[in-house]
C-alpha positions as CSV (number, residue, x, y, z in Angstrom):
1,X,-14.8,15.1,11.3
2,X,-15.8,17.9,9.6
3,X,-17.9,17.9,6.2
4,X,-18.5,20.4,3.3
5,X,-21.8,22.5,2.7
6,X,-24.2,20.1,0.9
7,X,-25.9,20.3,-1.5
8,X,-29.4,20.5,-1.9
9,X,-31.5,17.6,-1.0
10,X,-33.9,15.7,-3.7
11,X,-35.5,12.9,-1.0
12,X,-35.7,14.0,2.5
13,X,-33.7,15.8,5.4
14,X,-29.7,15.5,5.1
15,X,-28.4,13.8,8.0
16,X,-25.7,15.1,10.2
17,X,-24.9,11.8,12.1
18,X,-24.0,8.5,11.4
19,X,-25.0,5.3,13.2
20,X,-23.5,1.8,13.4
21,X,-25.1,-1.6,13.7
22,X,-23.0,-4.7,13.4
23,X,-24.7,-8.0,13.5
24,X,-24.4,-11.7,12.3
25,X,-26.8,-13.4,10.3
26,X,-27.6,-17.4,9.1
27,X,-29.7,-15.9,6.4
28,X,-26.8,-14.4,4.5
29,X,-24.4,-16.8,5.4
30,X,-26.5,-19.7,4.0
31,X,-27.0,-17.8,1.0
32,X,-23.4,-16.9,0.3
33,X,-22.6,-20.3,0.8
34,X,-24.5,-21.7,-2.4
35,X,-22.0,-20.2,-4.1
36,X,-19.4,-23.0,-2.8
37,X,-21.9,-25.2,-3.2
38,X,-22.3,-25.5,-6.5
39,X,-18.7,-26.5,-7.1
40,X,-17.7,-23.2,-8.6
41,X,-14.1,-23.1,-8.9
42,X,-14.0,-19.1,-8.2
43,X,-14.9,-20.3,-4.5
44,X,-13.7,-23.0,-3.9
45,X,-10.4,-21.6,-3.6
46,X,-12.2,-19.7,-0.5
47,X,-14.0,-22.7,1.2
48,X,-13.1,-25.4,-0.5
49,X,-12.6,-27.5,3.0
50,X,-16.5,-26.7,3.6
51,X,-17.3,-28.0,0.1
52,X,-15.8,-31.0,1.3
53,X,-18.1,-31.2,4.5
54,X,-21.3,-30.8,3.1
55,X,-20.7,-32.1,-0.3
56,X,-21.2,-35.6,0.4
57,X,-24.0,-34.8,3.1
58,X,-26.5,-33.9,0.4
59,X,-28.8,-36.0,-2.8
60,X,-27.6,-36.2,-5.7
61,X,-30.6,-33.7,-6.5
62,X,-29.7,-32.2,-3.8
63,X,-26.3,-31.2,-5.2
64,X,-27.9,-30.6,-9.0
65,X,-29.5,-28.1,-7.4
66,X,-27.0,-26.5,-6.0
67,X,-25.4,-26.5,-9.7
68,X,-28.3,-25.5,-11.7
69,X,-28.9,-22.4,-9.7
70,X,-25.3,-21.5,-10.5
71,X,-26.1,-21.8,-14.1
72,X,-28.9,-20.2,-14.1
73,X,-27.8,-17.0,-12.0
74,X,-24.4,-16.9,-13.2
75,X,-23.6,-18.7,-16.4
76,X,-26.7,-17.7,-17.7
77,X,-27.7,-14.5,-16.3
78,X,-24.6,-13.0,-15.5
79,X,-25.0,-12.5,-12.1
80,X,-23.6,-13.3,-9.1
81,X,-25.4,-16.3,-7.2
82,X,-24.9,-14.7,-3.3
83,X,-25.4,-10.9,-4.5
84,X,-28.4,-11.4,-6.2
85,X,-30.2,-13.6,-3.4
86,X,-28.6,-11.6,-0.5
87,X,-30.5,-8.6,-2.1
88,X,-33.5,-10.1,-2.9
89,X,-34.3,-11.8,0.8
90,X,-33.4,-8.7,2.2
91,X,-36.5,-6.9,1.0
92,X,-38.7,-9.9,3.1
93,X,-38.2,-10.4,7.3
94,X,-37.5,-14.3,6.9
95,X,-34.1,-15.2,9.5
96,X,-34.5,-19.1,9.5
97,X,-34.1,-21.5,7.1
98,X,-38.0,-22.7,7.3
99,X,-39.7,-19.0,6.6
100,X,-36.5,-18.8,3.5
101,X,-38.1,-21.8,1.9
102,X,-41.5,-20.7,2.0
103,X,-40.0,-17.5,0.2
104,X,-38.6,-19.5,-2.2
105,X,-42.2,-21.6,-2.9
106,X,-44.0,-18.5,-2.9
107,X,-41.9,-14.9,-3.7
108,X,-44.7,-13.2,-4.5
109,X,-44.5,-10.4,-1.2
110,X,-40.8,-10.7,-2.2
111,X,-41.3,-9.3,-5.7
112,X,-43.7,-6.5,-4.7
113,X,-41.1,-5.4,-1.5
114,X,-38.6,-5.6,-4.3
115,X,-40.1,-3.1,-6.9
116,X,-40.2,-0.4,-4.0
117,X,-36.5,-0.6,-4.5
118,X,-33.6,1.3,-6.6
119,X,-32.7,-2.4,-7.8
120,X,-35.4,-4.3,-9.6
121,X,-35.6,-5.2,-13.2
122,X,-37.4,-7.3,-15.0
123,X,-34.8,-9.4,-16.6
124,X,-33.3,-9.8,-13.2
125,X,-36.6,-11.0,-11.7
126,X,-36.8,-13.5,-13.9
127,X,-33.3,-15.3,-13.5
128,X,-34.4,-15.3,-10.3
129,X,-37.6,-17.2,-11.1
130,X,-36.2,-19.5,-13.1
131,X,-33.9,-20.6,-10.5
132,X,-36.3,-20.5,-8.0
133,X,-37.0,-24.2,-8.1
134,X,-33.4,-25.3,-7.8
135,X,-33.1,-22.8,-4.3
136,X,-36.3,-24.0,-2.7
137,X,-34.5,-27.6,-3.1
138,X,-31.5,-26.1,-1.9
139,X,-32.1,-24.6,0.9
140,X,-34.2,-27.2,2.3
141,X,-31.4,-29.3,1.8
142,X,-28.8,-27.3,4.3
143,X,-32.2,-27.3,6.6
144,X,-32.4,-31.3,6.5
145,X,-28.7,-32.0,7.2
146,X,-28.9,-28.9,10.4
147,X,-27.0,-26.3,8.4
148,X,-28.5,-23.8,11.2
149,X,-27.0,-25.9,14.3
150,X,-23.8,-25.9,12.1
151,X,-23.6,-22.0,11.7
152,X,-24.3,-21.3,15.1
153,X,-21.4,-23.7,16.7
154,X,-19.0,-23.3,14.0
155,X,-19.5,-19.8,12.2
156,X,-21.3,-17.7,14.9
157,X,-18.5,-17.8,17.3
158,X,-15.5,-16.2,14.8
159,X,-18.0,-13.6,13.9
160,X,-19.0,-12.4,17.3
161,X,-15.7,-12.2,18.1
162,X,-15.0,-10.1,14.7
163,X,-17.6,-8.0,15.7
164,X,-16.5,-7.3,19.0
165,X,-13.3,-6.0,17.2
166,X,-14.9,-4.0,15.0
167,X,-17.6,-2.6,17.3
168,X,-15.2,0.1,19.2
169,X,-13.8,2.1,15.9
170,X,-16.4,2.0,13.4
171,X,-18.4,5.0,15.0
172,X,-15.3,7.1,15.0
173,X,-16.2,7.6,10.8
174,X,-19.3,10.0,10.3
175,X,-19.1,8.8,6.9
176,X,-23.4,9.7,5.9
177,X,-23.0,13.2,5.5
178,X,-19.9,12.9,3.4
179,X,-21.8,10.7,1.3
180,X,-24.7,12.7,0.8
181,X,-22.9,15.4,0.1
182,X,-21.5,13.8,-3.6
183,X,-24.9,12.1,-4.3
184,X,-26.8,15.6,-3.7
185,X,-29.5,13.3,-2.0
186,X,-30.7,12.3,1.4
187,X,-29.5,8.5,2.3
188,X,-32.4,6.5,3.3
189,X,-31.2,6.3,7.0
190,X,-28.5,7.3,8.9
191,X,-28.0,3.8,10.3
192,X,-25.5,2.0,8.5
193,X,-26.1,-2.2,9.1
194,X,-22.8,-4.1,8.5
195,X,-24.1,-7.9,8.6
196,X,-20.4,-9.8,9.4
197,X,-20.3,-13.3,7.8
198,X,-18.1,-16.5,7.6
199,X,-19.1,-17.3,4.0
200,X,-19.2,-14.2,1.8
201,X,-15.9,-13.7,1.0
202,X,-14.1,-12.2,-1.8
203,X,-17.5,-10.1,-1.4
204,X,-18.7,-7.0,-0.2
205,X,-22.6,-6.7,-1.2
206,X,-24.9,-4.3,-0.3
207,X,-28.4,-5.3,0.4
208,X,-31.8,-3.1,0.3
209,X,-31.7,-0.1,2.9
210,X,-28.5,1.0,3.9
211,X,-27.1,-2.5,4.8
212,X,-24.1,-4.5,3.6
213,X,-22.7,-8.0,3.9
214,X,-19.0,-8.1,4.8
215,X,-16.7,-11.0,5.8
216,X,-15.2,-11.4,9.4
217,X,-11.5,-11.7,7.8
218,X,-11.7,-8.3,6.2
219,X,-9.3,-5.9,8.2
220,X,-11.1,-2.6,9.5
221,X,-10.2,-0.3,6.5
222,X,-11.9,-2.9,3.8
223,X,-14.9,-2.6,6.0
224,X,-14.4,1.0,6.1
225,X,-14.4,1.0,2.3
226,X,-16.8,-1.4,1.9
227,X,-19.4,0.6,4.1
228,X,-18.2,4.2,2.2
229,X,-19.1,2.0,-1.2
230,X,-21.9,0.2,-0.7
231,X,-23.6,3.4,0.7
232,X,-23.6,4.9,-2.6
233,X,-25.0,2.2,-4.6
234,X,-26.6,3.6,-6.9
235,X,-24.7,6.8,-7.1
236,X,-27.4,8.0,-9.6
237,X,-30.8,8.3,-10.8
238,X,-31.7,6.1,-13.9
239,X,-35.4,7.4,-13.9
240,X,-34.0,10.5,-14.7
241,X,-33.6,10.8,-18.9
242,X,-30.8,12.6,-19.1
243,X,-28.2,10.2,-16.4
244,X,-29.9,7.4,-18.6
245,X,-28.9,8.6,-21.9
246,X,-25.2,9.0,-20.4
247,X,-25.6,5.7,-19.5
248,X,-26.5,4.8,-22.9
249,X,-23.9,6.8,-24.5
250,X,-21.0,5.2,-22.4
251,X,-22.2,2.2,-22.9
252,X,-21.3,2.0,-26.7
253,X,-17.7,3.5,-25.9
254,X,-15.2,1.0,-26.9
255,X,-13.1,1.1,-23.4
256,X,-16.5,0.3,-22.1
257,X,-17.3,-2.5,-24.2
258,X,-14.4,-3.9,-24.0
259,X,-13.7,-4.3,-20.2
260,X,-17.1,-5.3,-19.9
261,X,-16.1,-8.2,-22.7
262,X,-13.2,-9.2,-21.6
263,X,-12.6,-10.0,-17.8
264,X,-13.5,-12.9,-15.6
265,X,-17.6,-12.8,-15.3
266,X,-16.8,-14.1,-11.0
267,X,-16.0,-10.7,-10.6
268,X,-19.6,-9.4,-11.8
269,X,-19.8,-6.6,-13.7
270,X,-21.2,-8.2,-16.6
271,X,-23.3,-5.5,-18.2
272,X,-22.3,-1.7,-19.3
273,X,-24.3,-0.3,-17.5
274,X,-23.4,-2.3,-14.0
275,X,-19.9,-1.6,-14.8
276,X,-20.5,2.0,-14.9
277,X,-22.0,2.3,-11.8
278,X,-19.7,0.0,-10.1
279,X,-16.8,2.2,-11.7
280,X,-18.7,5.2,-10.7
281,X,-19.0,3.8,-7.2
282,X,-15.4,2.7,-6.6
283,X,-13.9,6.6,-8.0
284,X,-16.4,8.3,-4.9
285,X,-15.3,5.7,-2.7
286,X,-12.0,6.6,-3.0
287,X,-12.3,10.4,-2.7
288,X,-14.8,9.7,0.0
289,X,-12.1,7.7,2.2
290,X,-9.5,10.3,1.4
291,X,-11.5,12.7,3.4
292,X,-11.4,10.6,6.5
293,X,-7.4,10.1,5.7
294,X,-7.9,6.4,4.6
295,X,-7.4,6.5,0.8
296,X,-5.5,3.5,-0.6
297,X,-2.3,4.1,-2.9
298,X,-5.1,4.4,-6.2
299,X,-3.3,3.7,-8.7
300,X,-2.0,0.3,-6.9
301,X,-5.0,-0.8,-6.5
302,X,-6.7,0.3,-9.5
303,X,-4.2,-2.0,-11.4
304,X,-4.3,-5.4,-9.3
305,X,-8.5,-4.9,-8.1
306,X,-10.7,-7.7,-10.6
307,X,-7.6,-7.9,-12.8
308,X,-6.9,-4.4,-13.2
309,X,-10.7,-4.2,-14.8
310,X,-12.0,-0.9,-13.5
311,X,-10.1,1.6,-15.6
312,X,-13.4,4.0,-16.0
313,X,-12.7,4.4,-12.1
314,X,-9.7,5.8,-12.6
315,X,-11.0,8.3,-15.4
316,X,-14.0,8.9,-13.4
317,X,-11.8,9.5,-10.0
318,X,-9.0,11.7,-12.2
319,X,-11.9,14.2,-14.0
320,X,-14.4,14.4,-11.2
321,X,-11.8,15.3,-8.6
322,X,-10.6,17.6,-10.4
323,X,-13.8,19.2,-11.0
324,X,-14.6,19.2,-6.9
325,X,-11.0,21.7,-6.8
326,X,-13.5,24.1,-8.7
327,X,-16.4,23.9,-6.1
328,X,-19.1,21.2,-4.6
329,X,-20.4,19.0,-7.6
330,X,-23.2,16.9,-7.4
331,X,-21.8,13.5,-9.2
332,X,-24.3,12.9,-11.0
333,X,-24.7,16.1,-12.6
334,X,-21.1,15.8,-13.0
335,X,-21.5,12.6,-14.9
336,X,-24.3,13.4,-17.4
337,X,-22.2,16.9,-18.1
338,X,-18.6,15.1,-18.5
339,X,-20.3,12.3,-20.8
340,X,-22.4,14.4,-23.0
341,X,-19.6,17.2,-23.2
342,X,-16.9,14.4,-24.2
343,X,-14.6,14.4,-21.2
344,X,-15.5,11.1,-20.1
345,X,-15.5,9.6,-23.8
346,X,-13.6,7.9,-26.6
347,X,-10.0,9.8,-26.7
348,X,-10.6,11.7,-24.0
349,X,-11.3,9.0,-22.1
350,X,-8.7,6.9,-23.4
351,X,-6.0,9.9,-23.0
352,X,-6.9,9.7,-18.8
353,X,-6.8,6.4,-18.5
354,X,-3.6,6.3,-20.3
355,X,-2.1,9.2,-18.2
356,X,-3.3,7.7,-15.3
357,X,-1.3,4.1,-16.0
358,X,1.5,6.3,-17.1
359,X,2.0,7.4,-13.4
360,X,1.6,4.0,-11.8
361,X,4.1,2.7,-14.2
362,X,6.6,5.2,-13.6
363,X,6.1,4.5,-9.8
364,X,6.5,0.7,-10.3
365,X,9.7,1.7,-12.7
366,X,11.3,3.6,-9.2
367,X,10.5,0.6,-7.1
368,X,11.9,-1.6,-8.9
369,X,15.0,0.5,-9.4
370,X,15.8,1.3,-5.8
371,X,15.2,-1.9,-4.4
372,X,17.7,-4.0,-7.4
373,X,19.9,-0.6,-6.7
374,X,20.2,-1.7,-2.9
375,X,21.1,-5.3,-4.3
376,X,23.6,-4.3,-6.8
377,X,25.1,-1.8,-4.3
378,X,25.6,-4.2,-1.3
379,X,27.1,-6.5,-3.6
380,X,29.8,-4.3,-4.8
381,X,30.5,-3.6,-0.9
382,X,30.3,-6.8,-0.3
383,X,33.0,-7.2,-3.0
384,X,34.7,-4.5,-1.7
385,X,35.1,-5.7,1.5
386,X,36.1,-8.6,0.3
387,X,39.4,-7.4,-1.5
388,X,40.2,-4.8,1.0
389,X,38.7,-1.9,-0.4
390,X,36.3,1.0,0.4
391,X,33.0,-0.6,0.6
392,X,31.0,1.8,1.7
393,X,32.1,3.9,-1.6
394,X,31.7,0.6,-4.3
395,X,28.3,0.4,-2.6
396,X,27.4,4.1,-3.9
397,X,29.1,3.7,-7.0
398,X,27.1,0.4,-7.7
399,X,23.7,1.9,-6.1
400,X,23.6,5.3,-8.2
401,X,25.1,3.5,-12.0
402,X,22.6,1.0,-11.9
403,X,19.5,3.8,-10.7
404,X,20.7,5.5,-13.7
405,X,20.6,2.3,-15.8
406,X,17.2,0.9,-15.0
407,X,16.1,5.0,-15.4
408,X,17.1,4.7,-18.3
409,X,15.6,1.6,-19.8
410,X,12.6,2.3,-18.0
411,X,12.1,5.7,-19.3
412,X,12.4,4.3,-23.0
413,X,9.7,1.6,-22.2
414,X,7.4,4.0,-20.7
415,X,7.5,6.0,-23.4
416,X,7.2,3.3,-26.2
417,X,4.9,1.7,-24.4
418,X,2.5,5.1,-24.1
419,X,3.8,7.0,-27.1
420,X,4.4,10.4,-26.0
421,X,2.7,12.5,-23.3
422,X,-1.1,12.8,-22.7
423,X,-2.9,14.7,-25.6
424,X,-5.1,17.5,-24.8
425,X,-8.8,16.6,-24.5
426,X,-10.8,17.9,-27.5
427,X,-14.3,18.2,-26.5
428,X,-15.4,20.5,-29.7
429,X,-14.8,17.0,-31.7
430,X,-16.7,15.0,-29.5
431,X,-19.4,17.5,-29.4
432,X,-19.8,17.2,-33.5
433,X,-20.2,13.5,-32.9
């Protein structure tokens, strides 16, 4: 497929390809699987029959482990137990279970491989290290009771065979150069790794280099998505001053803080600024899969994805398309202009958002209303019928009067509910601010 002109590279030669890799890996299954392991009720609605398994196969230290670095990570820190490990062993070459506890003992080489990377912080890197003790006992516990011989009778087979499924359409998506062309910067490769796994799910997470973990049930176009989003992790340059005081500036909006408040800490995104670039993320992942003519109904799943959380995406997806009707537009420039200019901001931000729900409920309102509309009407023809009369006419008459009823009553909710119609942004206010 074709792309667009791109724009100027920051970090090395644009690529014009894209190249697919597809492998399986005990590494990353054994650390997604702490997550279960710990007894966290967020997975154990996954894998609760291989809680059951193993649970009773380890030490009662064995298992405190398992629960400490879950405090530590998550309760504690915020994080996420298998996205945070995932990354962090894929800066080191360790595969087996032996050379991962030694890691663990000694991260030193891990640490210096990581600050060569977009992702490490300081504060991160030492969550980590304080749960370093409890995953050194950890993980030598799934070596002791064979975890490895496990993975590779049990797990190994159902992703090989995912892969082989996978393996014939992936490279039909020249998805790099579409990417590269909303960063406005050379990706590091254009090898795309897609590690399948048995124990990562409801995960997609993207690992150092232009790798990502995904889980063998996922259908093709989730690890379509998934590969389009994880690409594009970060989406943006934090060293640069003026995408970090945008950063900052978002932050304090009260959208922001409050979604970052107030939603279930499984789903991650536990910071402003992590939810901003998630958010960021899923709106180019969405135009991006659009080009190729795999979009997903947006405002569907805007409203059901981590509880209907990621409502700067849609703000973020409505503003910056619109901006690419105009001409190319390197997102981040796009970002830093929208925030400081007040587009992306308090009741501008608010007003897109709220136009943006607007439309999905009014969709949701005509679904509703054809489908009861159906009901109604083959019940008056079913009436009909009954008494001898024209049923194919009672089924009209009872189809269209109740479309116009539920119209009706939906189009008062809608617009209690919203109060009017959008407002027109005012960016000179925001500007005086």
């Amino acid at each position: 497929m074709l792309s667009h002109p791109l724009l100027g590279a920051e970090n090395g030669k644009f690529h014009t390809s894209t190249e697919w890799q597809l492998k399986p890996s005990l590494k990353y299954d054994a650390l997604c699987l702490l997550n279960t392991l710990s007894g966290d009720p967020y997975y154990l609605q996954f894998y609760r029959g291989e809680y059951d398994h193993f649970h009773p196969l380890f030490t009662p230290e064995e298992n405190a482990a398992f629960v400490r670095l879950k405090r530590v990570i998550k309760d504690e820190h915020h994080g996420i137990v298998s996205a945070q490990l995932s990354l962090y062993y894929s800066t080191v070459e360790d595969q087996t279970l032996p050379e991962m506890i030694s890691t663990a003992r000694d991260s030193s080489a891990m640490q210096a491989a990581l600050k060569n990377t977009p992702y490490y912080s300081d504060s991160a890197w030492k969550a980590y290290d304080e749960g370093r003790p409890a995953l050194e006992i950890a993980l030598r516990a799934l070596d002791r009771i064979g975890f490895a011989s496990y993975w590779d009778q049990i797990a190994r087979p159902g992703v090989e065979r995912r892969i082989a499924g996978l393996a014939p359409n992936l490279p039909k998506f020249n998805i790099i150069p579409e990417i590269e062309h909303h960063l406005g910067f050379a990706l590091p490769s254009q090898t795309i790794t897609v590690y399948v796994l048995s124990y990562s799910e409801p995960h997609g997470i993207r690992v150092s280099g232009l790798r990502f973990l995904t889980h063998k049930s996922y259908p093709f176009g989730i690890v379509l998505h998934n590969a389009i989003h994880e690409s594009m992790h970060p989406p943006f340059d934090r060293n640069e001053p003026r995408v970090q005081n945008a950063i900052d500036l978002l932050s304090g909006d009260p959208l922001v803080v409050d979604k970052v408040k107030h939603h279930d800490p499984s789903f991650g995104y536990n910071t402003a600024d992590g939810y901003i670039e998630e958010d960021s993320v899923e709106a180019l992942e969405q135009i991006v899969s659009e080009h190729f003519g795999q979009g997903r109904d947006a405002h569907r799943y805007w409203k059901q994805q981590d509880g209907g959380m990621h409502v700067l995406a849609t703000a973020i997806y409505t503003d910056y398309k619109a901006a690419l009707q105009r001409g190319p537009q390197k997102y981040s420039e796009w970002f830093v202009r929208a925030v400081e200019d007040g587009e992306l901001r308090e009741s501008n931000l608010q007003a897109t958002v709220k136009h943006f729900s607007l439309v999905t409920a009014i969709e949701t309102t005509i679904i509703v209303a054809v489908l009861v509309s159906i009901l109604i009407g083959s019940i008056c023809a079913f009436l009909a019928f009954k008494t001898q009369r024209n049923a194919v006419g009672w089924f009209f008459w009872g189809f269209f009067l109740n479309v116009f009823a539920l119209a009706a009553i939906g189009a008062m909710t809608i617009r209690k509910k919203f109060n009017g119609s959008r407002p027109k942004p005012n960016f000179a206010e925001l500007k005086r601010r």
